[in-house]
C-alpha positions as CSV (number, residue, x, y, z in Angstrom):
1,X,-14.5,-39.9,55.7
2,X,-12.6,-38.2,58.4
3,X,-9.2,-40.4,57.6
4,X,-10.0,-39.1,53.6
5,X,-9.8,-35.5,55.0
6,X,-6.7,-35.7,56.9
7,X,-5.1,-37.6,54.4
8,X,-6.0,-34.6,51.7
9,X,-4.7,-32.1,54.3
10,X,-1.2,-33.9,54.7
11,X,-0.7,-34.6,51.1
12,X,-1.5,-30.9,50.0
13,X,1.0,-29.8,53.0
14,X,3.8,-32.0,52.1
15,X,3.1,-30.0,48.1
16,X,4.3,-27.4,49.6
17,X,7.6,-29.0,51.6
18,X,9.1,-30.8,48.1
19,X,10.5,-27.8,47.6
20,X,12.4,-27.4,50.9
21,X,13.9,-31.0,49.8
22,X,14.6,-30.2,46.6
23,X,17.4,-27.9,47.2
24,X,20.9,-29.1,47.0
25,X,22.6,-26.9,49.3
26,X,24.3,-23.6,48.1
27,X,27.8,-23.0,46.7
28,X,29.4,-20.1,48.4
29,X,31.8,-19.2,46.2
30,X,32.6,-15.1,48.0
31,X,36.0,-14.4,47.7
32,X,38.0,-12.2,50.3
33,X,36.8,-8.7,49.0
34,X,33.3,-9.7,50.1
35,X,34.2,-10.9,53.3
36,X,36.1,-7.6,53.8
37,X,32.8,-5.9,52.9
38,X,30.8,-7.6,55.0
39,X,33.3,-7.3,58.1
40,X,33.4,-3.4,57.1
41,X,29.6,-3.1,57.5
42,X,29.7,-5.2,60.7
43,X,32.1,-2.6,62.3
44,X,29.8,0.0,60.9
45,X,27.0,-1.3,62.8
46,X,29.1,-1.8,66.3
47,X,30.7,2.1,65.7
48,X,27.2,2.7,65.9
49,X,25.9,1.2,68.5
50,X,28.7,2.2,71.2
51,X,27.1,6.3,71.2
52,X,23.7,4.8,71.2
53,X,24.1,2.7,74.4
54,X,25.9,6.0,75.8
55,X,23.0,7.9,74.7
56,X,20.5,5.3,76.4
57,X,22.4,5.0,79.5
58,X,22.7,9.0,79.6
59,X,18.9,9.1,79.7
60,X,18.4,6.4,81.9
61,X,20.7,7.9,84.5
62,X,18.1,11.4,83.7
63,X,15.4,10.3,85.1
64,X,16.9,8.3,88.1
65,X,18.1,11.4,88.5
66,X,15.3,13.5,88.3
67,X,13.0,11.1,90.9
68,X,15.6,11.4,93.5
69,X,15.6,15.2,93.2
70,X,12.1,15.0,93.1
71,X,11.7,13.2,96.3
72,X,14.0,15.2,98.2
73,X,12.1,18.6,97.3
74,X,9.4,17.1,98.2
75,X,10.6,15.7,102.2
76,X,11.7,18.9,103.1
């Protein structure tokens, strides 16, 4: 009875893999314009993340900042 059940389970999971090996792999057929969009929104995304690590490290350095001027008020 138990072997019935597993075999049940694995048969309805491999329904749902056929699928997976049905595909015959994908054409890409993107000419040089959508490369060159692509790479435009990639240097969007690295234009942006240069201020934001600034930003991050700019806080960081805040409250480092902030402890040691804390502890110093507070040893005299």
């Amino acid at each position: 009875m138990k072997a019935l059940r597993v075999a049940t389970l694995f048969a309805g999971l491999m329904s749902f893999a056929s699928s997976a090996f049905a595909s015959g792999g994908r054409v890409d057929n993107s000419g040089f314009v959508v490369w060159a969009f692509l790479g435009f929104c990639a240097l969007i995304v690295v234009a942006q993340l240069v201020p934001a690590l600034m930003v991050i490290l700019g806080v960081a350095k805040g409250v480092a900042s902030h402890k040691e001027e804390a502890l110093q008020e507070t040893t005299k």
